[in-house]
N, C-alpha and C positions, 0 to 999 in steps of 0.2 A: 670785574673780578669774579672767577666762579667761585661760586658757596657750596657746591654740592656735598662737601666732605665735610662739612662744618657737626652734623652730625649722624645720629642713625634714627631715619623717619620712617615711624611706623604706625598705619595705619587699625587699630582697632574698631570689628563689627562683627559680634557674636562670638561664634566658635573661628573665626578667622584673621588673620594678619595681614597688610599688606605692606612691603619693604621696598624701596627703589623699584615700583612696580611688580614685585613677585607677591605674588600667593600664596599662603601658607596655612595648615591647620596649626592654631597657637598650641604651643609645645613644642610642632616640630624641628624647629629649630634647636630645641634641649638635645633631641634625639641625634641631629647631625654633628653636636658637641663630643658628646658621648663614642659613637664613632671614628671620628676623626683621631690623626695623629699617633695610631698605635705603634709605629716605628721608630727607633731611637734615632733613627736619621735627621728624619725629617724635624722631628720632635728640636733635635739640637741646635737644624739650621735657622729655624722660625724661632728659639732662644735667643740666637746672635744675632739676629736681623733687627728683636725688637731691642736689643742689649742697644747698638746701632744706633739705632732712630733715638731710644731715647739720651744717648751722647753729641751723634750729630744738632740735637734740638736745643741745647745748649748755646749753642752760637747765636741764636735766634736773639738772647737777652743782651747780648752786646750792640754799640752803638751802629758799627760798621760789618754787615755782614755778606764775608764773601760769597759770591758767584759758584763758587766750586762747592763750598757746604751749602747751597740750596741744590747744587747737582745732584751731592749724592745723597741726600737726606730722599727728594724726591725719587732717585732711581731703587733707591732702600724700601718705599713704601710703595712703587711697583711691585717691585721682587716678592715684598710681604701678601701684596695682594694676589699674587699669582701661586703662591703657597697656597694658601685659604679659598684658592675659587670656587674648591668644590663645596664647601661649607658654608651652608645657609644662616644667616642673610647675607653673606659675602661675594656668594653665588649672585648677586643683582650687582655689588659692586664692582666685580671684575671684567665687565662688558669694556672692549677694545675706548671704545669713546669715552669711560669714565678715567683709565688708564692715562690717556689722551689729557684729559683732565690733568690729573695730577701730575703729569709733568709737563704742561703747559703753565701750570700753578706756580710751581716749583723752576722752571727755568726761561719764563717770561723774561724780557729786559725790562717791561712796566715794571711789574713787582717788585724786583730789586733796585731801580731810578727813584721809585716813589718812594722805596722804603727805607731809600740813603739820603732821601730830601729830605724825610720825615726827620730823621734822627740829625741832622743839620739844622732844622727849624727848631728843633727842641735845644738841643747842645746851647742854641744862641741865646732863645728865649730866657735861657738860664741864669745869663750873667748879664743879660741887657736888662731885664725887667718888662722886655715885651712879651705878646703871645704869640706861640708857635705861627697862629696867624696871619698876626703884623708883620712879622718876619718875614714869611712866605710873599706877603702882596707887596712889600718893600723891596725884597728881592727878584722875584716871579711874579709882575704883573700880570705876565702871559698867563696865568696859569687861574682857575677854578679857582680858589681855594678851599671851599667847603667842599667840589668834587673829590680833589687831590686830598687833603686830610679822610675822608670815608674812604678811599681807593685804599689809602695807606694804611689804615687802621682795619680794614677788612681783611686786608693781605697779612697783617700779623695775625689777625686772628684767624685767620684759615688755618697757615703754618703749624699755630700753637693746635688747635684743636685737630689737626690728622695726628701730630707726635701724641699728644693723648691719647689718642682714640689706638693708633697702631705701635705708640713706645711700650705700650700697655699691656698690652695683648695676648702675648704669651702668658704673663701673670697669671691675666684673667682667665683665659682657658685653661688653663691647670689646678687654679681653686676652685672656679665652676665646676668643671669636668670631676675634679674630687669628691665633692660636695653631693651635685646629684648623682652620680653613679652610685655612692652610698646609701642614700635616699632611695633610689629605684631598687636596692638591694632589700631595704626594711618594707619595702610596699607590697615585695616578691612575699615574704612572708607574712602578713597580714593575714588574716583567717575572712575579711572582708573587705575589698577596693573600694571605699566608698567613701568622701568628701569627710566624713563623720570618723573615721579610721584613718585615712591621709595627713587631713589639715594638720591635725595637730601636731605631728613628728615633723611634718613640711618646714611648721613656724620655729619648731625647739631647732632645726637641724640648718636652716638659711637664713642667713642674712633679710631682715626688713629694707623692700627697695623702694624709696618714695625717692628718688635721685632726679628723677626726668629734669630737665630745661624748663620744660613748657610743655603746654599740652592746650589743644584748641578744638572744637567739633567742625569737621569737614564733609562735604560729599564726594565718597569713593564711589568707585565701581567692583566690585565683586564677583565672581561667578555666580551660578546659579537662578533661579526666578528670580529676585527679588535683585538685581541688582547693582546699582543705584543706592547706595545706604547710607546713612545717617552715622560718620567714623571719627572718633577719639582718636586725634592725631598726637602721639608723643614722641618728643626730641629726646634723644640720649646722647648725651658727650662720650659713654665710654660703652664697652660692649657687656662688661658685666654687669651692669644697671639695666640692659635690654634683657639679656639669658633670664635674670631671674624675674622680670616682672612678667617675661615672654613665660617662664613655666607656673608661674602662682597663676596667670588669666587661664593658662589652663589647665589646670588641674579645677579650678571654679565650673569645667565645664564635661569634667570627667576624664581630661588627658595627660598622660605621664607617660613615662618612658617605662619598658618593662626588655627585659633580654632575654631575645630569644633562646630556649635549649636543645635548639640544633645547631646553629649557627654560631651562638654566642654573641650577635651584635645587638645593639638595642633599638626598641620599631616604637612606635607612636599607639600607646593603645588607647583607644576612643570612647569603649562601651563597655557594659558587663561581664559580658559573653565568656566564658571561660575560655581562653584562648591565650596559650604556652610558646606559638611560633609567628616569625614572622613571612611573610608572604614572597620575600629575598630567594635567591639561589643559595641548595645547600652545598652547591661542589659535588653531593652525589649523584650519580648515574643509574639510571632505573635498566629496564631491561631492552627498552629501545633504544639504548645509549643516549637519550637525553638528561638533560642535568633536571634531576628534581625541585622542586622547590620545599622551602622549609615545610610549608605545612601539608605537602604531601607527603613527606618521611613522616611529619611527627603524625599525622592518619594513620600510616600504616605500622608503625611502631604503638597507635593505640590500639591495632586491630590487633597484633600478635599480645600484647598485652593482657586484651579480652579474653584472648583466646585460651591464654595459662591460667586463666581466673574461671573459665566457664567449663564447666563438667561435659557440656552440651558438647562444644565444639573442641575439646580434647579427646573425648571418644571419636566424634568425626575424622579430626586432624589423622588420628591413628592409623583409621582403616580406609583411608584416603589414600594416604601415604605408601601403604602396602600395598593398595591394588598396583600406584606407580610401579610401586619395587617388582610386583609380577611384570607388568606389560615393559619395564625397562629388563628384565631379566629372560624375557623369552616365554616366560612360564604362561603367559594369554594373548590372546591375539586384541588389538588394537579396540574393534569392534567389542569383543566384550570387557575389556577394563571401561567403554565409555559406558555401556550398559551399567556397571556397577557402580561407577561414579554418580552415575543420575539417580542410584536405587540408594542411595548412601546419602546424598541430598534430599529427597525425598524424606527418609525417614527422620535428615536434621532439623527439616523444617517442621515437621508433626509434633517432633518433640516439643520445639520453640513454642508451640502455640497448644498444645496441649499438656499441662502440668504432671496429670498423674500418668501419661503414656512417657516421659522423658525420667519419672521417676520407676517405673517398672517396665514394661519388654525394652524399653528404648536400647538399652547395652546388649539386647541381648539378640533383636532386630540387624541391628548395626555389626553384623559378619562377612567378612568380602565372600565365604567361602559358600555363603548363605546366597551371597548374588548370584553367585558363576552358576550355581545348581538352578538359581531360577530363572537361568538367562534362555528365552525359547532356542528354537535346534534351527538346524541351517545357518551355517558360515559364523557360527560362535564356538566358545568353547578352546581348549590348547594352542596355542600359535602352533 
């Protein structure tokens, strides 16, 4: 019997995760939470899928369980995984052959043979005073029976821990996703990100997650030099005992989710650095009609910024501008507005780097009509 869904195994070593062999920086999985499911569509359909599985999983408790509800229980937590494949860790679960999986799980003839013997072996034991056992090796000599009783018992406990893990689900993504989205909002206003500033609203604002299964030390493999590492393997039954222990490991290591304000989605931030955007597409188009990226808008949105803030480069902007408005008006010719663009440059930078020249002639240096005059003769001068 496969076990692979049994639960969510994830591998800790340093600043990194690893999940059904994907890679991760810890956090970022908060971050894909956060993200996901802004549409009320989709939102609705991943509502009724887990409504679903956790009705279908019902039948599970009864003695005789039909063929048809392990059909659709299984095809229900396809469908569910195919929802969420974009969304990390889930992204390692939706690979064709784990799929394969689960309805192989779900609509094997083993599974449900063993698991109608099983519930006949018990039924009997009940009122004869033997053990499931006796019963089985008195009936089925043919058969294992210490094989057949783990097959049997394996296969309900599969059943029961996927309807957990995905009856659940939507739950848990909408109190998660609540929860920290608020949390990254208080951390946005902080006067300083820093473990000493965090932790403590982190603790007042989430759930304490000590939930895990089990937990063992293994040897992963990792990216980077080192990699081969020494990894804190933990089991999780359910997904919100992963999200949260997955955003407490890091934030330990200085990672949170912070939103973007250009985009508005939320990125994975790592380090100190003052840093407002995420590195995503913003949807705007620059001048070579390629799409920018966030943090090339929020650059040039800090340049024109500077630029309302600085004395220096408002005088500049001015008579910059003007020379344009001459050479797009006919009024100079090509050759001397570039003449006075460089002579207007020239003077920004002496300012910049000389304090009492930007405080005295600087304004007064800085005249286009001052360039044209100084612009030498031959093929300058009036368009």
């Amino acid at each position: 019997m496969v076990k692979a869904y049994d639960y969510i195994v994830a591998d800790y070593a340093g600043n990194k995760v690893k999940v059904n062999g994907e890679e991760y920086k810890v956090g970022a999985c908060c971050v894909d939470l956060l993200n996901s499911f802004n549409g009320p569509e989709e939102e609705k359909a991943f509502e009724e899928l887990s409504l679903r599985i956790r009705e279908e999983s019902a039948v599970l408790e009864s003695d005789v369980i039909p063929q048809e509800a392990l059909d659709a229980l299984g095809a229900d937590i396809v469908s569910l995984l195919r929802l969420v494949k974009n969304v990390h860790p889930f992204t390692a679960f939706a690979a064709d052959t784990q799929l394969d999986a689960v309805r192989g799980a779900f609509s094997a003839d083993d599974a449900i043979r063993f698991r109608r013997l099983y519930n006949e072996c018990c039924v009997t034991a009940s009122y004869t005073g033997m053990s499931p056992y006796e019963v089985l090796r008195e009936n089925r000599p043919d058969l294992d029976a210490k094989l057949f009783f783990d097959m049997a018992a394996n296969s309900l406990k599969l059943f029961k821990n996927l309807t957990v893990l995905y009856g659940e689900l939507y739950l848990d993504f909408i109190y998660s996703k609540r929860k920290i989205g608020a949390l990254a909002d208080q951390f946005c206003a902080l006067p300083k990100a820093d473990a000493e500033h965090m932790m403590p609203i982190a603790f007042e604002t989430l759930p304490k997650v000590a939930t895990q299964t089990k937990t063992q030390f293994v040897k992963a493999d990792f990216s980077g030099r080192n990699k081969s590492q020494l990894a804190n393997r933990l089991y999780f039954s359910r997904y919100i005992d992963f999200i949260f222990y997955d955003f407490y490991h890091g934030l330990g290591f200085g990672h949170y989710p912070r939103k973007c304000e250009i985009c508005g989605k939320f990125y994975l931030k790592t380090d100190s650095r003052p840093q407002r955007y995420c590195s995503g597409l913003s949807g705007i188009t620059g001048r070579n009609h390629r799409v920018l990226t966030c943090r090339a808008v929020g650059k040039r949105r800090g340049e024109k910024e500077r630029a309302v803030n600085d004395s220096i480069l408002i005088v500049y902007k001015r008579v910059r501008d003007g020379i344009r408005q001459d050479e797009h008006r006919g009024n100079i010719s090509a050759e001397l507005s570039k003449f006075a663009k460089i002579e207007a440059q020239n003077c920004k930078e002496k300012a910049i780097h000389d304090t009492a020249y930007a405080n005295g002639a600087y304004v007064t240096d800085m005249n286009k009509d001052r360039f044209y005059a100084a612009a030498p003769s031959g093929g300058f001068g009036s368009a």
